[in-house]
N, CA and C atoms as an extended XYZ file, in Angstrom:
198
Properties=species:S:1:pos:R:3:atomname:S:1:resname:S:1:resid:I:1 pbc="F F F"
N         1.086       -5.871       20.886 N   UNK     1
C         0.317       -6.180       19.680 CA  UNK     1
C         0.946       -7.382       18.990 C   UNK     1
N         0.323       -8.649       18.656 N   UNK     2
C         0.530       -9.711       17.814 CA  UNK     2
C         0.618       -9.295       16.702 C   UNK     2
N         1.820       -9.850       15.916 N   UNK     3
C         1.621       -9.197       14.205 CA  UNK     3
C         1.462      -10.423       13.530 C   UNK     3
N         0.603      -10.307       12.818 N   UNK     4
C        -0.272      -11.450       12.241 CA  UNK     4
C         0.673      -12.272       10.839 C   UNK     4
N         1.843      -11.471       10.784 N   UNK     5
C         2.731      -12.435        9.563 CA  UNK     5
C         2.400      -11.954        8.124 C   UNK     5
N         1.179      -10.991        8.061 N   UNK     6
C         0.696      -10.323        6.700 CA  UNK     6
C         0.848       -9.079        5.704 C   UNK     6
N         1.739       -8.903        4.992 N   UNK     7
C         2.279       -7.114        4.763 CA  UNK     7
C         1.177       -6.970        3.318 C   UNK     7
N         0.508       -5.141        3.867 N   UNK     8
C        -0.516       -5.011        3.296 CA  UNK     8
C         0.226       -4.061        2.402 C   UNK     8
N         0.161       -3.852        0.996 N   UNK     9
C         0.695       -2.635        0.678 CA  UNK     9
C        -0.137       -1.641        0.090 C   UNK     9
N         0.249       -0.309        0.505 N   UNK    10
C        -0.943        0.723        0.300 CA  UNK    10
C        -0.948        1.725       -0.436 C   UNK    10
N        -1.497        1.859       -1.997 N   UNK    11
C        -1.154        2.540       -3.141 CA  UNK    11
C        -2.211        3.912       -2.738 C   UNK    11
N        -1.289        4.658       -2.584 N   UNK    12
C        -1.545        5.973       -1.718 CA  UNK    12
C        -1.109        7.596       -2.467 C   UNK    12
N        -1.743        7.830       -2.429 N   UNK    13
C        -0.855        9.455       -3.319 CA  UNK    13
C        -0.351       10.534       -2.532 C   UNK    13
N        -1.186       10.298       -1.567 N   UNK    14
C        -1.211       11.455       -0.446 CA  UNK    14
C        -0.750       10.626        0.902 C   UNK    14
N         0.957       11.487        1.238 N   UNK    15
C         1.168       10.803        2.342 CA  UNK    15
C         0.772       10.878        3.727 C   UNK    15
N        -0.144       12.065        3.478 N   UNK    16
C        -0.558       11.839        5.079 CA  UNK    16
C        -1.650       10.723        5.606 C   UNK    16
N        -2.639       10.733        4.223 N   UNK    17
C        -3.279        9.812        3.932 CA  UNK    17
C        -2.682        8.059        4.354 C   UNK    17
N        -1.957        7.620        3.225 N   UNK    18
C        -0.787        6.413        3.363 CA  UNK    18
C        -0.236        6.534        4.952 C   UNK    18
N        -0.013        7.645        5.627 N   UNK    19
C         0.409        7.208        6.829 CA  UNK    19
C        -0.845        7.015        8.193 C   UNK    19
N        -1.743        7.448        7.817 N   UNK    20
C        -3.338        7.039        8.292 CA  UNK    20
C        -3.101        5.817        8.105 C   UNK    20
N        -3.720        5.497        7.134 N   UNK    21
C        -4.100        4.244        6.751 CA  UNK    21
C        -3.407        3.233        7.564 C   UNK    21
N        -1.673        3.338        6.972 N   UNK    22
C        -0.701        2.485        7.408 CA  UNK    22
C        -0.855        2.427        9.088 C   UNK    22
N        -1.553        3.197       10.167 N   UNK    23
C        -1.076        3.511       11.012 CA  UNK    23
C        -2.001        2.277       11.592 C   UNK    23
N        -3.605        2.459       11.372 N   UNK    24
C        -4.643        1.443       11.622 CA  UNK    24
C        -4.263        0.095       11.171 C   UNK    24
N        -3.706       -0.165        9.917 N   UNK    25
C        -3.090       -1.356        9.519 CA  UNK    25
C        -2.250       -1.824       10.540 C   UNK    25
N        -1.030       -1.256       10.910 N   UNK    26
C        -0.473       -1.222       12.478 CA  UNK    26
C        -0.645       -1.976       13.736 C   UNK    26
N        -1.528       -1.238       13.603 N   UNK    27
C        -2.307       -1.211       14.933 CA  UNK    27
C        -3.025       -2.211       14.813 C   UNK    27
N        -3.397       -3.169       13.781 N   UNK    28
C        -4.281       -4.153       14.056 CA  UNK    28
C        -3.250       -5.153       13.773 C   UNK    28
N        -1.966       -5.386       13.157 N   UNK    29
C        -0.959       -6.352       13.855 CA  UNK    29
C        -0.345       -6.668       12.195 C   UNK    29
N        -0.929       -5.567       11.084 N   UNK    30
C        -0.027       -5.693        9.542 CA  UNK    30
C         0.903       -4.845        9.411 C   UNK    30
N         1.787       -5.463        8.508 N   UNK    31
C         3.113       -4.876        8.464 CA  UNK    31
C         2.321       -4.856        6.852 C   UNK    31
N         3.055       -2.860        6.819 N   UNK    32
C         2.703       -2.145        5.351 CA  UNK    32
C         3.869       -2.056        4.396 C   UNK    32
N         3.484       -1.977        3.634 N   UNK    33
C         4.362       -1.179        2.326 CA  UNK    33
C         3.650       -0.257        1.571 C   UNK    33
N         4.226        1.532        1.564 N   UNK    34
C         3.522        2.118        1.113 CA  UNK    34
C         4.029        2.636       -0.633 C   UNK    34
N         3.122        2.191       -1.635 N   UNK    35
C         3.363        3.038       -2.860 CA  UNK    35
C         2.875        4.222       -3.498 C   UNK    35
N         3.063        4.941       -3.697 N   UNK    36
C         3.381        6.494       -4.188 CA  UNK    36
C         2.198        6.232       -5.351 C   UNK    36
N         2.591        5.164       -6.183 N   UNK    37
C         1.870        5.022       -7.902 CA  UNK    37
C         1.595        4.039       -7.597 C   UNK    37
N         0.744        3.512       -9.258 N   UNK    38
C         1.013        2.191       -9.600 CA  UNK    38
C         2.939        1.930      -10.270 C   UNK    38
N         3.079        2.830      -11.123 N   UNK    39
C         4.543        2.584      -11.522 CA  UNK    39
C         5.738        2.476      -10.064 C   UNK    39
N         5.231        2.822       -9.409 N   UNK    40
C         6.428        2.616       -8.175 CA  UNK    40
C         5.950        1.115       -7.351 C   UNK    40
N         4.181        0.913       -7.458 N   UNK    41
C         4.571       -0.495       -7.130 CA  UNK    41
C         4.941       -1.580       -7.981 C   UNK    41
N         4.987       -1.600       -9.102 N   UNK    42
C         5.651       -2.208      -10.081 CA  UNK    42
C         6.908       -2.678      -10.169 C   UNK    42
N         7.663       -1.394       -9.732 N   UNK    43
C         8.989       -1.137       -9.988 CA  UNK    43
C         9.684       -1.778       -8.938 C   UNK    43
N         8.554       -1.811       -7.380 N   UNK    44
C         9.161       -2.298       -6.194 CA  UNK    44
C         8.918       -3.467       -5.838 C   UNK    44
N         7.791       -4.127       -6.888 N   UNK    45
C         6.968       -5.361       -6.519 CA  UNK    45
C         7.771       -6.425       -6.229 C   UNK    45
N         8.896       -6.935       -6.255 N   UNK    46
C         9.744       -7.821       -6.774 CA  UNK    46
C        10.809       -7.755       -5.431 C   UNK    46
N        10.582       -6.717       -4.288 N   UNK    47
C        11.443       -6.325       -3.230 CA  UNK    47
C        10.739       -7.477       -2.144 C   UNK    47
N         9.692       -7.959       -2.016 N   UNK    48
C         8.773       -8.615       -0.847 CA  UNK    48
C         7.260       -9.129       -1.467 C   UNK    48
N         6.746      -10.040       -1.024 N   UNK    49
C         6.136      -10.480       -0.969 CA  UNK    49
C         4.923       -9.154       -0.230 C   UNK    49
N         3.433       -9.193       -1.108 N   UNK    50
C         2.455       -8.474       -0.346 CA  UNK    50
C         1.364       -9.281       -0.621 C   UNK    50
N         0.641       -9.447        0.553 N   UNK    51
C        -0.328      -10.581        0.686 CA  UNK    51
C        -1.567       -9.781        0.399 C   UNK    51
N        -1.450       -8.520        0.249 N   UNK    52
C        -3.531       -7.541       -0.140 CA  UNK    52
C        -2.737       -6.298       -0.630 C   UNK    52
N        -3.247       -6.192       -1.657 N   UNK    53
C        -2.698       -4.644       -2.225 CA  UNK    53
C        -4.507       -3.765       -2.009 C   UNK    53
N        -4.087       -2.535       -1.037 N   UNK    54
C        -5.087       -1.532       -0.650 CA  UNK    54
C        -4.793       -0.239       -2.127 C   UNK    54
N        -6.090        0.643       -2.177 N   UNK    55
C        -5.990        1.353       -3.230 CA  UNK    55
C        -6.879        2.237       -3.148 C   UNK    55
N        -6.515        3.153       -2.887 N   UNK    56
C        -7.570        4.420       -2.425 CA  UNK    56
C        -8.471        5.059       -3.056 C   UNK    56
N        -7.949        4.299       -4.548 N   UNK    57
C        -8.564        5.105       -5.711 CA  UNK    57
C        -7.804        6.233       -6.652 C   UNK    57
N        -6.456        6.706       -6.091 N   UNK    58
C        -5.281        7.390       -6.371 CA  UNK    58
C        -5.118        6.839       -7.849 C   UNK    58
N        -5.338        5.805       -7.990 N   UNK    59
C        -4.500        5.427       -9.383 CA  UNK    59
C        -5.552        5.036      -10.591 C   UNK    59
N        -6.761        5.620      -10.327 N   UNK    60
C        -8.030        5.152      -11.856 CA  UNK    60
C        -7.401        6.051      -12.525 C   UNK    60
N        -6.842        6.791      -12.584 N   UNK    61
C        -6.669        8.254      -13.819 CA  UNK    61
C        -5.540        7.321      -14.171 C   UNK    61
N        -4.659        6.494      -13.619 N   UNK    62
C        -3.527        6.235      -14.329 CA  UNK    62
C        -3.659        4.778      -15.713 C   UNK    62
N        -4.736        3.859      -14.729 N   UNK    63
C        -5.015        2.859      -15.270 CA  UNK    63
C        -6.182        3.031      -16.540 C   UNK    63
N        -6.969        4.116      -16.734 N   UNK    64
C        -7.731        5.104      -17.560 CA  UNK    64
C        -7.009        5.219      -18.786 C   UNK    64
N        -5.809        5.533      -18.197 N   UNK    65
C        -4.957        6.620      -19.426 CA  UNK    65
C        -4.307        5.458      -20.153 C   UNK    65
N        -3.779        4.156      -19.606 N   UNK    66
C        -3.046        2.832      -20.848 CA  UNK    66
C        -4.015        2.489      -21.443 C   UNK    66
């Protein structure tokens, strides 16, 4: 598999979910980063560069509530 140079990161709540996801991402040649929250990608944003932030929808209740 060619890896295309692109890390997707995937704001996920549910890890079996996040490891789905991440797995097809994979498999088509992206390198992931998976976040838990929005506050954990925040907190981690600043570790790497992410070229598409994915979002399952896990985090409207959070962005709702500020």
């Amino acid at each position: 598999m060619r890896k295309l140079g692109l890390v997707v990161g995937v704001l996920e709540d549910a890890p079996d979910m996040a490891a789905l996801v991440g797995h097809w991402l994979e498999e088509a040649g992206y390198t992931t980063r998976w976040f838990r929250n929005a506050t954990e990608y925040r907190r981690r944003q600043g570790s790497g560069a992410i070229d598409l932030l994915l979002s399952t929808g896990c985090c409207s209740t959070v962005a709702a509530s500020k």
